[in-house]
Phi, psi and omega in degrees: 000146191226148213293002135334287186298304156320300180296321190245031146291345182250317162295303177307313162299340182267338175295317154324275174325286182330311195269031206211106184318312201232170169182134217233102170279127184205146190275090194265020185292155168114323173331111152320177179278354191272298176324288184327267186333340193265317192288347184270300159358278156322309137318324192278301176317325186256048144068026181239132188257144122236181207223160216241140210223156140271158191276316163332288174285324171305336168273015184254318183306315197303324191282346192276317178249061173036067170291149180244353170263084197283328165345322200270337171318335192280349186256356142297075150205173173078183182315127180233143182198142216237070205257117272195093170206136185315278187318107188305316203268337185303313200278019166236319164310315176296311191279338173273357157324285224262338183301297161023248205302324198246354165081352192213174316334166178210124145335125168260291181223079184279154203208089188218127181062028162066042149219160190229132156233146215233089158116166193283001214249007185265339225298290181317312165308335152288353179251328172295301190330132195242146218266190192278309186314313192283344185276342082032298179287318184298315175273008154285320172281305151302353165294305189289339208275341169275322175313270166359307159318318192277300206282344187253010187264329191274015210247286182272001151316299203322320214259312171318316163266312148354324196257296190304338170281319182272355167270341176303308167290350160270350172282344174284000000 
């Protein structure tokens, strides 16, 4: 490959890293090409892209945009492949999924919520991870809910004193 080619492989990957909330480093080596395809498909369905690195060049992009988690250098090595995703927890569903059946992916590294996680035994805890929306949703549904309480405490006074007024009045 020649070093051209090399730079705007590396520029493109750091234009990634940059642009991507979350990213998920992991190892698909051992696939046949029928597995690759389906684990790429799959990622095309949940919107995640990936892309299959040299370790070489994915640590010269983390260093071209001063990545501060160096921490993350140590899981380069052996098969490396890179998933590109809005969403923190999907790309840890998608690899604890398909592993299931296929032993592979296997979770390197993850860079989720401004934090790295290091290694497969994080997967369930990266899959917990709840995105800004769903924690957004959740204190809106604790915000409503004592409010629901009051209108529905007055609702059935309401149905109460109603009944009591119509029996009073039927006894005259």
């Amino acid at each position: 490959m020649r070093k051209e080619d090399k730079g705007k492989i590396i520029e493109s990957l750091a234009e990634q890293i940059q642009g991507s909330a979350h990213f998920y480093l992991a190892d698909i080596g051992d696939l046949n090409a029928a597995k690759t395809a389906e684990l790429r498909r799959k990622c095309f369905e949940q919107e995640i892209k990936l892309v299959v690195v040299k370790n070489t060049l994915l640590q010269k992009a983390f260093e071209k945009i001063n990545f501060e988690h160096t921490e993350i250098f140590t899981v380069l090595n052996g098969s490396t492949s890179i998933m590109f995703s809005n969403s923190g927890n999907g790309p840890a569903k998608l690899i604890k999924d398909f592993a299931i059946k296929n032993k592979k992916p296997v979770l390197k590294a993850a860079f989720v919520e401004q934090s790295v996680y290091i290694g497969a035994e994080n997967l369930d805890t990266l899959i917990s991870i709840k995105s800004k929306n769903e924690l957004v949703a959740d204190i809106i549904l604790m915000l409503q809910t004592p409010a629901k309480n009051v209108i529905s405490a007055l609702q059935s006074g309401e149905r109460q004193l109603t009944g009591v007024v119509k029996t009073l009045s039927e006894k005259e």
